[in-house]
DONUTI-895608 format. One record per residue: x, y, z of N, C-alpha, C in turn. Coordinates in steps of 0.2 Angstrom, whole numbers, plus 5000, padded with zeros to 4 digits. Atoms other than C-alpha are relative to their C-alpha. Layout:
// residues N
XYZXYZXYZ...
This chain:
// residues 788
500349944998462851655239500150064995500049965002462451805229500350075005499749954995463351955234499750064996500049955007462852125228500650075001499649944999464052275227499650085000500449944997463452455235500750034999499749985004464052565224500150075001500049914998464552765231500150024997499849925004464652915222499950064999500349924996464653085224500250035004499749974994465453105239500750015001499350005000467053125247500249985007499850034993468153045260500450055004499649974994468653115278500649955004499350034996470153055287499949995007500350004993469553005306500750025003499550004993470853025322500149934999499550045002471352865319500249974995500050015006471652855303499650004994500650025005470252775294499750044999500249955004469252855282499249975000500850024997467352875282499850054992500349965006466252905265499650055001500549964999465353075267499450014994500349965007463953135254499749944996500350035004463353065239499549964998500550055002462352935232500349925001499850085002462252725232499849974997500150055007461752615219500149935004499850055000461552415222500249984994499950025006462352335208500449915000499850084999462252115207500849994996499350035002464152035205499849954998500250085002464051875195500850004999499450055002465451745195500450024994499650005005465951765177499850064997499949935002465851965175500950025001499450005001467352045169500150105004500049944999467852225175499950054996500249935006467552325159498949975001500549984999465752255161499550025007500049984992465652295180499850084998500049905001465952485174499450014996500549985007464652485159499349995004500550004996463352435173500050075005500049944994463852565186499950064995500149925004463852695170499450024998500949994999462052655167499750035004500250024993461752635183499950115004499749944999462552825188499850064994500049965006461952885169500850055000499249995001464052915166500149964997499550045004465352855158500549955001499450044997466552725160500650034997499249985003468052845152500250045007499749984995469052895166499649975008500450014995467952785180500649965004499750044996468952715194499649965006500550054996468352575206500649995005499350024995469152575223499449975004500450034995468752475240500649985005499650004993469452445257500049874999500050094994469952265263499749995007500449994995469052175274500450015008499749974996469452255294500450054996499749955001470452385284499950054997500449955005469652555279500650075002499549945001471352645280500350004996499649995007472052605262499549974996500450005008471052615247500349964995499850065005471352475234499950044995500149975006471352535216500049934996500250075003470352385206500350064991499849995006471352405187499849974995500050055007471252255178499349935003500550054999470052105179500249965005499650044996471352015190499850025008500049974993471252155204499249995001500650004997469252125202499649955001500050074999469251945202500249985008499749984992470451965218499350045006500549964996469052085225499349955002500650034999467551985223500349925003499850064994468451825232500150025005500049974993468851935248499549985004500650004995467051955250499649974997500550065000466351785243499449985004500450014996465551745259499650055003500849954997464651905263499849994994500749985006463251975255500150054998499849945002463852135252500750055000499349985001465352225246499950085000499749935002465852425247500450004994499549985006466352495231500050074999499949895002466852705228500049994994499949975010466752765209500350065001499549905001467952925207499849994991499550015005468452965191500650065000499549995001469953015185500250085000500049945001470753175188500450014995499549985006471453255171500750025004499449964999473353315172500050055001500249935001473553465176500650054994499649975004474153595164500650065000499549945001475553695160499850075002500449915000475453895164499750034994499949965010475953915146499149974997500650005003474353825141499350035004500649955000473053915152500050064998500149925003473354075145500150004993500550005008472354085128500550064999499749965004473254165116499350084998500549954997471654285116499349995004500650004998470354325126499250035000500849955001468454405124500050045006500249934995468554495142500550034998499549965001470054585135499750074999500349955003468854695125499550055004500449934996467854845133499449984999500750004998466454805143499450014995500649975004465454915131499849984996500050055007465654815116499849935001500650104997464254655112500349954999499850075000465154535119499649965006500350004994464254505133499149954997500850045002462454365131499550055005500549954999460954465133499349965003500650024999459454415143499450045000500649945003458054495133499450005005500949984997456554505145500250005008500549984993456554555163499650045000500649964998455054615167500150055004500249924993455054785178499350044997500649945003453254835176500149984993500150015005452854875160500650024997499250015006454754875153500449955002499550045002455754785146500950014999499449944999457554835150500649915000499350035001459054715140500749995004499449994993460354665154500749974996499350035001462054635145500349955006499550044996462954485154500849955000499350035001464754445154499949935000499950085001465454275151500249955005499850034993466054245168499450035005500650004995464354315177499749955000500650084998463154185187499650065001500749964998461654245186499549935006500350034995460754195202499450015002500549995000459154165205499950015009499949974992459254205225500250075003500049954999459754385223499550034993500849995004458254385209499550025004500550024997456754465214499449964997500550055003455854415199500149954995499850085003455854265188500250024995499649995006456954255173499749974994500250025005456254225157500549964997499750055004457054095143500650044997499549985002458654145137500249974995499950025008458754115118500750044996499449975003460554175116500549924998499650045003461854065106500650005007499450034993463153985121500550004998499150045004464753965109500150104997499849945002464854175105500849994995499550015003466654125101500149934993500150035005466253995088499950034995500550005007466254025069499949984997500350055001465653895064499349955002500550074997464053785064499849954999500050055002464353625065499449955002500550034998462553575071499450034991500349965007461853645054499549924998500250085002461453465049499449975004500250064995460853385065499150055001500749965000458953445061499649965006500150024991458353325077500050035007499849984991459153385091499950085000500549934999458553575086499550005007500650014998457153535094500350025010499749984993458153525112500450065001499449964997459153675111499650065007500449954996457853775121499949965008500250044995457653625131500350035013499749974995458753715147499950094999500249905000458053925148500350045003499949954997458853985162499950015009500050034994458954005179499250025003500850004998457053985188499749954998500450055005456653855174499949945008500050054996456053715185499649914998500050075004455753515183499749975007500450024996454753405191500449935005499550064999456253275195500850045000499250015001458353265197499949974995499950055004458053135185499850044993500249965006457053245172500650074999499549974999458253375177500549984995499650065001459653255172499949994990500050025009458953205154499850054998500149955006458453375147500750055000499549985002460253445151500549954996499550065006461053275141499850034993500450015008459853315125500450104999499749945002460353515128500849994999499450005002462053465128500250004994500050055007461853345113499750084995500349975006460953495102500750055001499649975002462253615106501049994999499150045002463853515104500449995006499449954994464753535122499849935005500150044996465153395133500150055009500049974993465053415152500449955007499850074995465653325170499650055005500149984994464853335186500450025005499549994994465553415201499649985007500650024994463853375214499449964996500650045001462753235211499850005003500350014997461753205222499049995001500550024999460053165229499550074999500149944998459553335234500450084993499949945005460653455220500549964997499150025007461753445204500350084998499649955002463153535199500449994995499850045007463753525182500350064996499649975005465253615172500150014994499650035008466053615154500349965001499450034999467253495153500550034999499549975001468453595145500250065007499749984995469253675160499950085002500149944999469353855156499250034998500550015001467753865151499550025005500449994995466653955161499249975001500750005002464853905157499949905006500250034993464153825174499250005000500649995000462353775180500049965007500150024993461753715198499350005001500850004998459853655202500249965006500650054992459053565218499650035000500850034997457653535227499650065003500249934997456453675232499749975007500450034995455953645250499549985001500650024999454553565255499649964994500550045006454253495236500449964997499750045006454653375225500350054994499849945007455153525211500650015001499450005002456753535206500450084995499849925004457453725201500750014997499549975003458853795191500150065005499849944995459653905205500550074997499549925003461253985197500149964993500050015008461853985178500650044998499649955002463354055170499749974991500250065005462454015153500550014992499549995005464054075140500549954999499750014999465153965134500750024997499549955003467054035130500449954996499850045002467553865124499650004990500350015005467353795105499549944998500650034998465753695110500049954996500450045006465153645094500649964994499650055004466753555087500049955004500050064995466653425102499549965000500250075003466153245099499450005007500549984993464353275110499849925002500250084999464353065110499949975010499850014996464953075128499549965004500450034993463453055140499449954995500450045004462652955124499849905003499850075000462452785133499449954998500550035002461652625129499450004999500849984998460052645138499650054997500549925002459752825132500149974993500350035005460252775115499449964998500550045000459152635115499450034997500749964999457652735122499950054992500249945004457852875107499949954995500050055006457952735093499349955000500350054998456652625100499450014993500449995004455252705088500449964993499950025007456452665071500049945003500050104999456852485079499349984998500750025000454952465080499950004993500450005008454552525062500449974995499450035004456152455054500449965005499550044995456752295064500649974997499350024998458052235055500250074997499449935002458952405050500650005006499450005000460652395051500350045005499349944994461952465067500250044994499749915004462752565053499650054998500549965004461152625046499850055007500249984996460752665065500650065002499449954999462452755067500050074995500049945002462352865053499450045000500549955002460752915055499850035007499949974991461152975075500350064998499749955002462553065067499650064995500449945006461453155054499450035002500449964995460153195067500150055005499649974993461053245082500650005001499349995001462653245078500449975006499950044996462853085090500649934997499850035002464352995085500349925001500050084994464252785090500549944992499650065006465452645080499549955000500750045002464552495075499849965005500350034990464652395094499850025003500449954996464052545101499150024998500550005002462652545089499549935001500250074999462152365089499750005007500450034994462052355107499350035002500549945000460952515107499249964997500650025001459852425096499749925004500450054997459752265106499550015007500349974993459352365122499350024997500849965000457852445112499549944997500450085004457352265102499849975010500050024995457352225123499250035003500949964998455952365127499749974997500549995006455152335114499649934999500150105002454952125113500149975008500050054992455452075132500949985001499250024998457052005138500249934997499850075004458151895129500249955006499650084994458951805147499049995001500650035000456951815152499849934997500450035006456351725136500449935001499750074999457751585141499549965006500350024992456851565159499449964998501050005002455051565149500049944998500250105005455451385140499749975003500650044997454751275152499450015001500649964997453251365155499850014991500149995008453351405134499649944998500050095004453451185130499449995001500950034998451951155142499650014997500449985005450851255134500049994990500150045007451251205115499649935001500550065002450751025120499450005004500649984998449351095130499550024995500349975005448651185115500049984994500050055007449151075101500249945003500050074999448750905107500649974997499550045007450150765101500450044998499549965003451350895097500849965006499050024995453350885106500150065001499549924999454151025113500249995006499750024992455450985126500750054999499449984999457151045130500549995005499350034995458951005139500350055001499649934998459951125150500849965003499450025000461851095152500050005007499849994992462551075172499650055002500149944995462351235175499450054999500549985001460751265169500150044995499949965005461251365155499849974993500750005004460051335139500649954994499750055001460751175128499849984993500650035008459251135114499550015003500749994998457551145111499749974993500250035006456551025100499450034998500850005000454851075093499649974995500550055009453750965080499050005002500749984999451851015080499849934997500550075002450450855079500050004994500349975007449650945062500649994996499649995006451450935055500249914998499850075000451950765059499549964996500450035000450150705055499950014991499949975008450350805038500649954994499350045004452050725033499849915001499950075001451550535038499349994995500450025005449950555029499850044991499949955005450050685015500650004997499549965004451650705009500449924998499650065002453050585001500549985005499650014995454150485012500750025001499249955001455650625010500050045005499849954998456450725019500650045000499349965002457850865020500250025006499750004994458950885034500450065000499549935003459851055035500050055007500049934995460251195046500350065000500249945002460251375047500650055006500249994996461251485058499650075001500349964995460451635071500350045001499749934997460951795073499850045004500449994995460151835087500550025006499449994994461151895105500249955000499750074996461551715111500149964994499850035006461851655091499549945003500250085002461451465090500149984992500250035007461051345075499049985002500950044999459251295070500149954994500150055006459051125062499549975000500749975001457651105054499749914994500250055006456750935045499450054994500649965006455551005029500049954997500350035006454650895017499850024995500549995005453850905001499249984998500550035002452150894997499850004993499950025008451150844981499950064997499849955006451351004973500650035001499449995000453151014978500350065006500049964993452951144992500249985007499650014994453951165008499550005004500650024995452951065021500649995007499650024996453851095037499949935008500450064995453850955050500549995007499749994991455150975065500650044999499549955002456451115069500249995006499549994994457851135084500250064998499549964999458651255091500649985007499650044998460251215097500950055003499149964999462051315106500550014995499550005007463151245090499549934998500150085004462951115077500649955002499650065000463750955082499849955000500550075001463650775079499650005005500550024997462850745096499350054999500849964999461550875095499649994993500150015007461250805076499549935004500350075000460850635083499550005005500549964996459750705099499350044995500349985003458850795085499549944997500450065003458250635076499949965005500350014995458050555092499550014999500849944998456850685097499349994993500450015007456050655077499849945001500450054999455850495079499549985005500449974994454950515097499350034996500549995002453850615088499749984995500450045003453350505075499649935003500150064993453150365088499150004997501050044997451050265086499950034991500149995006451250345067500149914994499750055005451250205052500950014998499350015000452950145050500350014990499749975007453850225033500649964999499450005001455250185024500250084996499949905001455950385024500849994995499249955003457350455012500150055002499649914997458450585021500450014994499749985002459150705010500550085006499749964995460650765020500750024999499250025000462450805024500349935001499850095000463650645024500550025006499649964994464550745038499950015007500549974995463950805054499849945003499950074995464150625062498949954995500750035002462250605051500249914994499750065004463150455041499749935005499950024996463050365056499549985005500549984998461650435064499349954997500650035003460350395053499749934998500450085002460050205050500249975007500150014995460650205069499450015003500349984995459250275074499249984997500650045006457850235059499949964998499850065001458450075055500550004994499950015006459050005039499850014996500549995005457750015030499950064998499949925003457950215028500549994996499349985007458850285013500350075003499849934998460050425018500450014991499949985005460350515000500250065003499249974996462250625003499350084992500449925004461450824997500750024994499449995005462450864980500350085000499749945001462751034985500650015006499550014998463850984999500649964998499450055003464650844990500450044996499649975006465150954977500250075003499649974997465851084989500549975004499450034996466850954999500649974992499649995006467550914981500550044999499449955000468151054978500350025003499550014995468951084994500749975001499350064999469950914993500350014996499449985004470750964977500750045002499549964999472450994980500350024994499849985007472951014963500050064997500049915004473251204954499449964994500750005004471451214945499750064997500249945001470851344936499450025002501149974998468951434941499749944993500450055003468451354926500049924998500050084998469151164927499650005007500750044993468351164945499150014996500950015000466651224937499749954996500250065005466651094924500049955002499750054994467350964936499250015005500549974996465851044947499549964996500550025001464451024934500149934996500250055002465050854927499949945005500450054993464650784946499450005000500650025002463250854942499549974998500250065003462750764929500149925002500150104998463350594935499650005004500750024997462150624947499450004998500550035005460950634937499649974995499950055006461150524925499749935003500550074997459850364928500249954998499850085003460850234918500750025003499049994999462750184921500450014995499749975006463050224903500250085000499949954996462850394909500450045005499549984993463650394926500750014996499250015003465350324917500250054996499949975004465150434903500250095004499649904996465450614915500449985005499450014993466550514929500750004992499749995006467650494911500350085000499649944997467650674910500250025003499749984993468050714925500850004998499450014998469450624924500450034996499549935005470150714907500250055004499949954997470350844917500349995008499750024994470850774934499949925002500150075001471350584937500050015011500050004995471350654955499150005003500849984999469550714956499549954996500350065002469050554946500149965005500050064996469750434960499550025005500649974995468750564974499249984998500850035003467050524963499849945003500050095000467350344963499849965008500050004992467650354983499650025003500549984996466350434987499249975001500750064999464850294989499750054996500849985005463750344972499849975002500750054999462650224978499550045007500349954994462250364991499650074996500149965004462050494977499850014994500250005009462050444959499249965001500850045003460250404951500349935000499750065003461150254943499949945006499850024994461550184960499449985006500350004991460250234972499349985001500650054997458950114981499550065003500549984997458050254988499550054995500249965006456650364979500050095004499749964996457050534981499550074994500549965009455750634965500550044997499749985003457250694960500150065001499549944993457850824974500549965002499550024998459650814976500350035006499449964997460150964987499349995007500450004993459450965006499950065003500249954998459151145006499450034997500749985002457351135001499650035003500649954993456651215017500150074998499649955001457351375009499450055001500649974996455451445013500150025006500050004994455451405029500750025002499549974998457251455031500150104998500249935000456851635026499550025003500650004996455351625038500750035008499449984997457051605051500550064998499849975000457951715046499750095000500449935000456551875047500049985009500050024992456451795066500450015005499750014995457951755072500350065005499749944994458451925082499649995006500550004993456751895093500549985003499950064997456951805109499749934999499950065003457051635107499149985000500650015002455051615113499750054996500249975005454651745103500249974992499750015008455451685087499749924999500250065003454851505089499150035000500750005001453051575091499850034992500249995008453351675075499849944996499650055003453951515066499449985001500850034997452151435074499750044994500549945001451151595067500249974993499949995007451951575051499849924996500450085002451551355048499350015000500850035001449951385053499750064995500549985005449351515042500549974993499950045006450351415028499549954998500650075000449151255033499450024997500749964999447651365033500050044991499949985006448251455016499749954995499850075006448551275006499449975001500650035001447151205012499350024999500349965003445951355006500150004991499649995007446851354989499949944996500450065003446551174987499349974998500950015001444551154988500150024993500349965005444751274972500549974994499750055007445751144960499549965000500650045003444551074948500549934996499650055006446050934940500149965007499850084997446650744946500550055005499449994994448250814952500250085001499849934998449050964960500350024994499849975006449451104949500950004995499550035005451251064945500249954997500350075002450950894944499750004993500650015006449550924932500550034993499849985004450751034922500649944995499550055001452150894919499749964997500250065003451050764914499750024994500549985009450250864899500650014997499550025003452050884896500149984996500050055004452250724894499549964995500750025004450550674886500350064993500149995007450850794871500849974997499250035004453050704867499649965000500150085003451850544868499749984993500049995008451350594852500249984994499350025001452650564845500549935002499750064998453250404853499549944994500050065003453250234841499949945005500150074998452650064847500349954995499950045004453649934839499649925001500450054998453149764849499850005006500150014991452649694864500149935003499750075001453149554873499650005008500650014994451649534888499850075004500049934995451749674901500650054997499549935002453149744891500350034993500049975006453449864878500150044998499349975001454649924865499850054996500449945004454350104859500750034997499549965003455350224849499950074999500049945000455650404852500550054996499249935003456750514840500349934995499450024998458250414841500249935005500050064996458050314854499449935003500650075000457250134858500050005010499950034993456550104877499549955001500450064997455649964885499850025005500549984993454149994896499949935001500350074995453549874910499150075003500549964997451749964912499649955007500250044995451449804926500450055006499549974992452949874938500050084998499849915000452950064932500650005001499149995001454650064924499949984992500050015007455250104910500850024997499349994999457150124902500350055000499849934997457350294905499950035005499850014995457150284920499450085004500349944999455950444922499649995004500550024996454450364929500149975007500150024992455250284944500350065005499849934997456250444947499750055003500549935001454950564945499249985004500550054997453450444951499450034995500649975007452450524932500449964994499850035009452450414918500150054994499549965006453650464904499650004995500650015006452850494886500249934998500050085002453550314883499249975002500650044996452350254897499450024996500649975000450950374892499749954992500150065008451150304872499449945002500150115002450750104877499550015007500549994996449550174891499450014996500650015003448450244880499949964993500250055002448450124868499649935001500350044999447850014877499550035005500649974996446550134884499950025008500149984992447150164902500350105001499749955001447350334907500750015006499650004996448750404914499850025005500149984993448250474929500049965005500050054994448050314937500649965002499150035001449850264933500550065005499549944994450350444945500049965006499850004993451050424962499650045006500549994998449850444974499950065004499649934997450750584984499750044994500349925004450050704968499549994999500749995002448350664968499650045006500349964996447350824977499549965006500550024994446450704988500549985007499450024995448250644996500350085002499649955000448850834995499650045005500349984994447350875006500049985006499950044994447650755019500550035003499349994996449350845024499750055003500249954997448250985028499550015004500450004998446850935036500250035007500149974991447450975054500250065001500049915002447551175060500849995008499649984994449151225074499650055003500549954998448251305085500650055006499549954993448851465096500449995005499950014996449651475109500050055004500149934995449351595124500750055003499249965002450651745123500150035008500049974991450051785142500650015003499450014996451451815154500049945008500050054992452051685168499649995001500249994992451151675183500349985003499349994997452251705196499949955007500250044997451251565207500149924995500150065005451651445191500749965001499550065000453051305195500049954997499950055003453651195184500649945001499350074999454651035190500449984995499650025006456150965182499949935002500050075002455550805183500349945005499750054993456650735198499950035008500149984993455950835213500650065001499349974996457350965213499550075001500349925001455951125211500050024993500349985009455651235196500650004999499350025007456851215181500250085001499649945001457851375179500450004992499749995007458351405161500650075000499649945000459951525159500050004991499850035006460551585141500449954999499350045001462051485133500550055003499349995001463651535135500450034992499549985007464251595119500350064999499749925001465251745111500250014993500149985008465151825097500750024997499449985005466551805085500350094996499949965005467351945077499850014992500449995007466552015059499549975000500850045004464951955050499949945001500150055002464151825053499849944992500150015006464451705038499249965000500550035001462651655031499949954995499950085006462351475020499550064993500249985007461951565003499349964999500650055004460051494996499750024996500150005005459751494979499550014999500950015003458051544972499849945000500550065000456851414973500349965004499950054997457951324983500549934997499550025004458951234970500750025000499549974999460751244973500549964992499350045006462151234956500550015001499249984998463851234952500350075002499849955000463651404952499950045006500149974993462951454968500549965005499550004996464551414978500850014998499350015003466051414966500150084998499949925003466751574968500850024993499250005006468351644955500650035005499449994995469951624964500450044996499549965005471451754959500549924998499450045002472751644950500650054996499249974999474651684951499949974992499649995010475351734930500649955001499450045002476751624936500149925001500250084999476551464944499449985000500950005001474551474940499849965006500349994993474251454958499350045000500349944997472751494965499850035009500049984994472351594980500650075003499249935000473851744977499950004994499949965005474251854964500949984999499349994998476251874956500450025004499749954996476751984969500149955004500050044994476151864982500449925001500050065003476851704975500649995005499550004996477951624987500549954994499650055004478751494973500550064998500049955002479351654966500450045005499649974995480051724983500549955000499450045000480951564983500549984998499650025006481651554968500550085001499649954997482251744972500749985006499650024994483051684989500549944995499350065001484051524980500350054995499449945004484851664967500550035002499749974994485251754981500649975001499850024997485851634990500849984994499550015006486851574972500550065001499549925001487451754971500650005006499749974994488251764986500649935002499550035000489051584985500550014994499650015002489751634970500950055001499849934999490451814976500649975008499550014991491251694993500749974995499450055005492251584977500550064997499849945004492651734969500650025003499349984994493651794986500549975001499450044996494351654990500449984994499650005003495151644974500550064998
């Protein structure tokens, strides 16, 4: 049973004849209790809710039958305790006080000087320059402790453009060229508003321009009554309601203040919602700009001082106006999936919710992408993931291809709570699902060897896949495992000659940098050895991969995500949509307008090779195969199987200049010796089919979608998650998408004495130890000493 709490404020309690207390006055507010709210965000609702503060907010409430002792809710325990009382109703009483200050010393009420001291006669006094009498104008000096009343007025008072802080000297609003704009925004007693609420928000903004925090004394329905905060401080204001209308007047006014205004931090009544609202414009014109950027640029306008939680949230409230609701956007999925495979036929787009209905994964692989990768593109793929900085975080893991100009073709993406094996292996699931009635491949993944995908992947694809281990992971778990003191530059050398063993197409090669290696470490030689090259090294590996080693080729498409991920989650995946189909649509415009066999990088590498084959030597020939010489070195072509002993041509799927040599000698051209995948007729194929829209419409609140077993509509909550403390770390991706030794190997400090790294001299605990055993030495030698 949901319960809501009815929330009083404003008022005050009487004491009956038998004891119990009865709430008079003020205002109520409903405000929903969920099961796993804590009490600090109980308060930040009621603060909105009441436009207040949670600083000094008390939360009391009677037990149930006893409304003659007040409960004082403190900690999360007393609110936890509160909401089980009254589980089974539907609704709870709750009072808001706030706190009353201490009171002070005599010594400190009485100001070491004061402004009425001086004689009346003398301008100290704020001046309301225009009552009308007739035709004059007659200047009415008014002390600092006068109310000027509009009920012994006869006629209305004009705007009162006097400085409020007389006793300031200082202006420390000098800067905040924004909030100018509001100081006028409050005139004077008569001024009238069409609302409490409008009421409400032009005294926040006048506060904020002139620097001066406030508290209420009467909120209510009907009037407000509102102080300094500062205590001695006379400068008061009182509006309500004029009979019979909605119109809201300014009745009395003390409009001086005797406090020093304008050094006070005017952030107070600054809260999320109101920030939000004023920012919403820059969010709009600049989405990602930065909380801090937002904070210092509150302070430099309005002199509104917010830390960076404060800003953050500010901006998610107004990224919330502005885009929709990110719990919503959880709700929207089911109703989202339908319509993807309603509007792009043969697509997938499903999703799982944990027990409790709270949001789990979400697969999505469009028809056109699928149809694009089984018939246009090479049988490769990269397997990776990204994460989301977004409210509810997550990961996105994401398949991408190459097509035959070498361009990021993406072909199924998740979004997923965290990355864990199961949600890896549900993921290729779900891929293989959507390959399902397509011709049967044998796919090289180019992946981690972690993340349970070792395991995963021939479980699920069969044998007959190749899983190629990505060299920018392996060569970060490398480095990790060394235990051994290494300098920055031994690991990067150690780094780039894994490099090369990877890429080295003969085993004369591999050996020849697993060697170095070992010169340098016989530990990180044994790690090499161990680590299945027949998963990574050229030399080794059964699968064709064109000579992409690292699995973060989607580096496109992962910059597509991250210009996204703050939306809510259907907004971000429609981006993500929006952004593949006008790719399809670009690539397959771009193409009509090639006049050559093969795609344009394609075309460029093969004339590469065509002008080194120049230069190639034919010795003999011994049937289909034949022994050429280039430079320095002798290879052996098979121009029957397209192999040659440099191993380029099966690598790379473009005959070497060896090949091209003993081709065109015998009068064939190369181009028909290329791999099918780069010939413009195959590179169009991936693009023939369009993603087509999807309707951005809202719900319809007559629209149910079943879960499938008769329980009624699905209900999608978000996750559960919580945002860690500091920065989200982000995976670094290298231009183009090629990752080296250098884009992860950072330079460690290394200790001057045990050439440690990870610490400097000072920190060197070898070094503290070797201190402590001297110590210790000294003091055994000083006990011998004694005792002799």
């Amino acid at each position: 049973m949901k319960t809501i709490a009815i929330c009083h404020y404003g008022g005050e309690f009487e004491t009956n004849e038998d004891g119990s207390m009865s709430y008079i006055g003020g205002e109520a507010y409903a405000v929903d209790l969920d099961e796993n709210m804590q009490l600090s965000g109980f308060k930040q609702e009621i603060a909105e809710t009441i436009d207040s503060t949670v600083d000094g907010m008390l939360v009391k409430y009677f037990l149930p039958g006893n409304r003659k002792n007040l409960i004082t809710v403190s900690k999360d325990k007393d609110f936890h305790r509160m909401v089980n009382y009254y589980k089974e109703s539907d609704q709870l009483e709750v009072f808001i006080m706030k706190e009353t200050p201490p009171a002070k010393t005599p010594k400190k009420k009485q100001p070491a000087r004061r402004p009425q001291k001086q004689p009346v006669e003398t301008n100290t006094g704020a001046l309301v320059p225009s009552v009308d009498l007739g035709q004059t104008q007659i200047n009415v000096p008014v002390p600092l402790n006068e109310i000027i009343d509009i009920e012994t007025t006869t006629n209305d008072i004009t705007p009162i453009p006097i400085n409020p802080f007389p006793m300031s000297t200082s202006d420390n609003n000098e800067h905040h060229i924004a909030a100018k704009q509001w100081e006028n925004l409050i005139t004077g007693v008569g001024q009238r508003f069409h609302s409490l609420a409008e009421f409400r928000e032009a005294l926040r903004k006048y506060s904020i321009a002139h620097g001066f925090n406030y508290v209420y004394k009467k909120n209510e329905n009907q009037r407000v009554t509102v102080k300094c905060k500062i205590d001695s401080c006379p400068w008061r204001i009182h509006a309500s309601r004029l009979s019979t209308t909605q119109l809201v007047c300014i009745k009395t006014m003390r409009p001086v203040h005797s406090c020093q205004g304008g050094t006070i931090k005017p952030a107070f009544r600054a809260t999320r919602s109101w920030v939000g609202n004023l920012i919403k414009e820059k969010v709009r014109d600049s989405p990602k700009i930065k909380p801090k950027d937002i904070a210092n640029d509150l302070k430099r306008d309005y002199g509104i001082e917010l830390n960076y939680s404060q800003a953050r949230r500010a901006k998610e409230y107004a990224r919330e106006q502005l885009l929709g609701s990110y719990k919503d956007a959880y709700n929207d999925l089911p109703f989202f999936c339908e319509k993807i495979m309603e509007t792009n036929p043969g697509s997938l787009a499903t999703f799982t919710t944990k027990e409790n209905s709270s949001f789990h994964r979400l697969f999505i692989s469009f028809h056109a992408c699928i149809s694009g990768f089984v018939h246009g593109c090479r049988p490769l793929l990269f397997l990776d993931s990204t994460p989301l900085n977004s409210r509810y975080q997550g990961m996105l893991l994401a398949a991408t291809a190459a097509d035959g100009d070498d361009g990021v073709f993406p072909v199924a993406f998740a979004v997923v709570d965290e990355e864990t094996d199961d949600n890896w292996r549900w993921f290729l699931t779900e891929l293989k699902l959507a390959m399902a009635g397509q011709a049967q491949m044998h796919i090289t993944f180019v992946a981690d060897f972690q993340k349970g995908l070792r395991e995963s992947l021939p479980e699920i694809f069969g044998v007959e896949c190749y899983h190629a281990y990505c060299l920018g992971y392996l060569a970060e778990k490398l480095n990790k495992d060394l235990k051994g003191h290494f300098s920055h530059d031994a690991r990067r050398l150690m780094v780039e000659d894994l490099y090369a063993a990877a890429h080295a197409p003969k085993l004369e090669g591999f050996e020849k940098c697993t060697l170095d290696i070992k010169a340098i470490s016989l530990e990180a030689y044994n790690w090499v050895l161990t680590s299945e090259p027949e998963h990574w090294a050229n030399a080794f590996f059964g699968g064709l991969r064109y000579n992409h080693m690292t699995s973060n080729f989607g580096h496109v498409f992962y910059s597509w995500v991250s210009e996204a991920n703050e939306l809510p989650i259907t907004q971000m995946i429609d981006e993500l949509r929006g952004k593949m189909m006008q790719l399809i649509y670009t690539r397959r415009v771009e193409s009509t307008h090639w006049m050559t066999r093969l795609t344009p990088s394609m075309e460029e590498k093969l004339k590469s090779e065509i002008l080194k084959a120049h230069a190639v030597q034919m010795l003999r020939s011994h049937g289909s195969k034949f022994e050429v010489r280039f430079g320095d070195v002798i290879e052996v072509v098979d121009i029957e199987n397209w192999d040659c002993g440099c191993k380029w041509w099966m690598l790379m799927g473009l005959p070497c200049c060896h090949a091209i040599a003993v081709l065109e000698s015998y009068g064939r051209s190369a181009y028909d010796h290329c791999s099918r995948y780069f010939h413009v007729e195959t590179y169009q194929l991936a693009y023939v089919d369009s993603i087509h829209p999807v309707p951005s419409g809202e719900r319809l609140l007559d629209v149910e979608l079943d879960d499938g077993n008769g329980n009624g509509t699905v209900v999608v909550t978000p996750p559960l998650t919580v945002r860690t403390p500091g920065r989200m770390k982000m995976r670094k991706v290298a231009p183009g998408g090629r990752v080296g030794p250098a884009d992860f190997l950072k330079r460690q400090l290394q200790c001057g004495k045990c050439k440690g790294l990870g610490h400097n001299k000072r920190s060197c605990k070898e070094d503290l130890e070797g201190q402590l055993q001297l110590q210790a030495s000294g003091l055994q030698s000083l006990d011998f000493g004694q005792n002799l």
